[in-house]
C-alpha positions in Angstrom: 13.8 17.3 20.9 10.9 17.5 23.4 11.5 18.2 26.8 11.4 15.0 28.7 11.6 12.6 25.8 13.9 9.6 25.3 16.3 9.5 22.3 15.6 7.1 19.6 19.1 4.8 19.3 19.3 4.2 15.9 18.5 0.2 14.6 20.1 -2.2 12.7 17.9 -2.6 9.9 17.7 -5.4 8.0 18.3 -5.5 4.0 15.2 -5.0 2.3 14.0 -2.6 5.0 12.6 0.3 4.0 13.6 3.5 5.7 12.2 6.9 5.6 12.9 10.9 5.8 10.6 11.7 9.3 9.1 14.4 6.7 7.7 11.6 4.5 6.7 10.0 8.0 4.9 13.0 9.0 2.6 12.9 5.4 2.0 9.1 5.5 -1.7 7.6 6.3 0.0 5.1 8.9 0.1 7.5 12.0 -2.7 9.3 13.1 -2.3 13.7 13.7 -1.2 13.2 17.5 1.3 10.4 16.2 2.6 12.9 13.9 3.1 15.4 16.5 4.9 13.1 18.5 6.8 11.9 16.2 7.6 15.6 15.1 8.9 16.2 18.9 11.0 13.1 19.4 12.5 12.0 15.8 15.7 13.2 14.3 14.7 15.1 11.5 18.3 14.4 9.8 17.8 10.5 10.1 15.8 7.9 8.1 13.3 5.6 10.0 11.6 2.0 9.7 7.8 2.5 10.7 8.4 0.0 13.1 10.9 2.7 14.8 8.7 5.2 14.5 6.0 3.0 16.2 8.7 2.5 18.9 9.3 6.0 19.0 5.7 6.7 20.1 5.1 3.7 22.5 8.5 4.8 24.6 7.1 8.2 24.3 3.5 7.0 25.2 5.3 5.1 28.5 7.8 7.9 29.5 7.3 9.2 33.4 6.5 12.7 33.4 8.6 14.7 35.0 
């Protein structure tokens, strides 16, 4: 994890949610190459993801205090 960053707490999803490895994350057209990076840096690599916790992921990272 990158120094400094917040953990993502896992989610509740709901049925019908589609999830996702962070490696199929990291290939999709949805993020741009510095999303990918931080996403790389704060993501479990061992968990599955909703995009809208991956686009969570970024904005806390985006709004964490530097220290």
């Amino acid at each position: 994890m990158a120094k400094g960053s917040e953990a993502v707490e896992p989610a509740v999803t709901e049925p019908g949610t589609s999830t996702f490895p962070v490696a199929q994350l990291l290939t999709s057209k949805q993020f741009a190459g510095i999303e990918k990076d931080v996403l790389r840096g704060v993501l479990d690599p061992d968990r599955t993801y909703t995009l809208d916790e991956a686009r969570a992921a970024i904005k806390a990272y985006a709004e964490s205090e530097v220290q």
